[in-house]
Every structure is written in structure tokens, then in C-alpha cells.
C-alpha positions as CSV (number, residue, x, y, z in Angstrom):
1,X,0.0,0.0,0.0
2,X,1.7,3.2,-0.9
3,X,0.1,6.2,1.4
4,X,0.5,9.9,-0.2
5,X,0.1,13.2,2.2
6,X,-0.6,16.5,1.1
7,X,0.6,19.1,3.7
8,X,-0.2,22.4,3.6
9,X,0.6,25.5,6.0
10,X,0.0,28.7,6.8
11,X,1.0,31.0,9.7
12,X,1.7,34.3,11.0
13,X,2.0,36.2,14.0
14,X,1.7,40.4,14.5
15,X,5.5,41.4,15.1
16,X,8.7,41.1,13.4
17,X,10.5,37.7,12.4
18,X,12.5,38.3,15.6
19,X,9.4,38.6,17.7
20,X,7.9,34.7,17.3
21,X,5.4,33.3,19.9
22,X,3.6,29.7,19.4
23,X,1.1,31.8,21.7
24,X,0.8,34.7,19.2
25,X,0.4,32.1,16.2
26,X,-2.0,32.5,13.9
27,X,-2.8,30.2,10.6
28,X,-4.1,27.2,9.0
29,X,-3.4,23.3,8.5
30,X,-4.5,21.7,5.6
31,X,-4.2,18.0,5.3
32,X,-5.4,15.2,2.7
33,X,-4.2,11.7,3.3
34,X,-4.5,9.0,0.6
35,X,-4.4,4.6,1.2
36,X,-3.1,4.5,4.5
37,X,-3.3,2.7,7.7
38,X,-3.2,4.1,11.1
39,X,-1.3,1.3,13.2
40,X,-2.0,2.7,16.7
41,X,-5.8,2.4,17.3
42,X,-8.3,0.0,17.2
43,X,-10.2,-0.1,14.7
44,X,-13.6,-1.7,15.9
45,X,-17.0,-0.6,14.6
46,X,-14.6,1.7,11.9
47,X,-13.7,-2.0,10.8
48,X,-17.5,-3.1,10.3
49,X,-18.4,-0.3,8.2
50,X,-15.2,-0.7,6.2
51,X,-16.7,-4.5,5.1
52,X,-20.2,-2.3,4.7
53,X,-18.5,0.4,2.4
54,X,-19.7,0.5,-1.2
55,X,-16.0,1.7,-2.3
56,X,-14.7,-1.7,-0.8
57,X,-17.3,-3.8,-2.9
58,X,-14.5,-4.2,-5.9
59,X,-11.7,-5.2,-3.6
60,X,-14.3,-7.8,-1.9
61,X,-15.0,-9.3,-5.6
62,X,-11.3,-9.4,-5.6
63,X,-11.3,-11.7,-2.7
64,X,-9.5,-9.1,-1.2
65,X,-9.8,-9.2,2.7
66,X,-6.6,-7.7,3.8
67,X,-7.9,-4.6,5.6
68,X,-10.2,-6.3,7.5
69,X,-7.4,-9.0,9.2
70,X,-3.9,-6.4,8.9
71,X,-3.7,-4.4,12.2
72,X,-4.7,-1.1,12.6
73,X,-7.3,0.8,10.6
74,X,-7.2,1.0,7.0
75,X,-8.7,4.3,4.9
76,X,-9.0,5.5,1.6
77,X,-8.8,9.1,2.4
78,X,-8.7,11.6,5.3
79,X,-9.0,15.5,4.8
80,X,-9.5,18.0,7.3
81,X,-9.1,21.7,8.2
82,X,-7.4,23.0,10.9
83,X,-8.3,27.0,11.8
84,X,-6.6,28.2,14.6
């Protein structure tokens, strides 16, 4: 499985470059994750819908099982925003 990230972000504070504080920080995070597995949870009920999922229908035809028996918690994509 080869996972591809998209990172984007954006910051800035009111002062000069000299004049940084994480607690003056201002920005944006941007994130979109592609085929990956997150190793350190468990997966549970996110592992019943994943056998549910109309996406996963072609890799079941497949005989394809592996996500549901592989540790950790497979997904096609995640994006999210982060505004702080």
C-alpha cells in the first residue's frame, strides 16, 4: 500500500520575524491523506463499516480481505481543516 500526504501551512503572528510566539500564532493546516493505515488504534466498529463500504465492494469481488485482518485501521482518504 503506498500512502501519499498533502501538507499544507499557513502562519503568522503580529510582530517582526524576531518577535515569534507559538502563543501569538495564527494560521491554518491543511491535510489530505490518501491509502493508508493508522497502526496505533483500534479499529472496531470503523472496521465493520469498512466491510459495509460500497468503495470496498470491488476489492471484496477481488477476494481481497486484507484490511479487515492487517492491524490497525485501514482508509482510503482523510482530509480535514485546521483554523486556529
Amino acid at each position: 500500500m503506498e500512502t501519499s500526504a498533502v501538507v499544507d501551512f499557513t502562519g503568522a503572528w503580529n510582530g517582526a520575524p524576531y518577535q515569534f510566539s507559538l502563543a501569538a500564532l495564527r494560521g491554518k493546516l491543511d491535510v489530505n491523506l490518501k491509502n493508508g493505515r493508522i497502526l496505533s488504534i483500534e479499529p472496531g466498529f470503523g472496521r465493520l463499516l469498512g466491510v459495509l463500504a460500497m468503495a470496498q465492494w470491488i476489492k471484496r469481488l477481488q477476494l481481497d480481505f486484507s484490511d479487515i485482518y492487517q492491524e490497525g485501521l485501514t482508509f482510503n482518504s482523510i482530509t480535514g481543516t485546521l483554523i486556529y
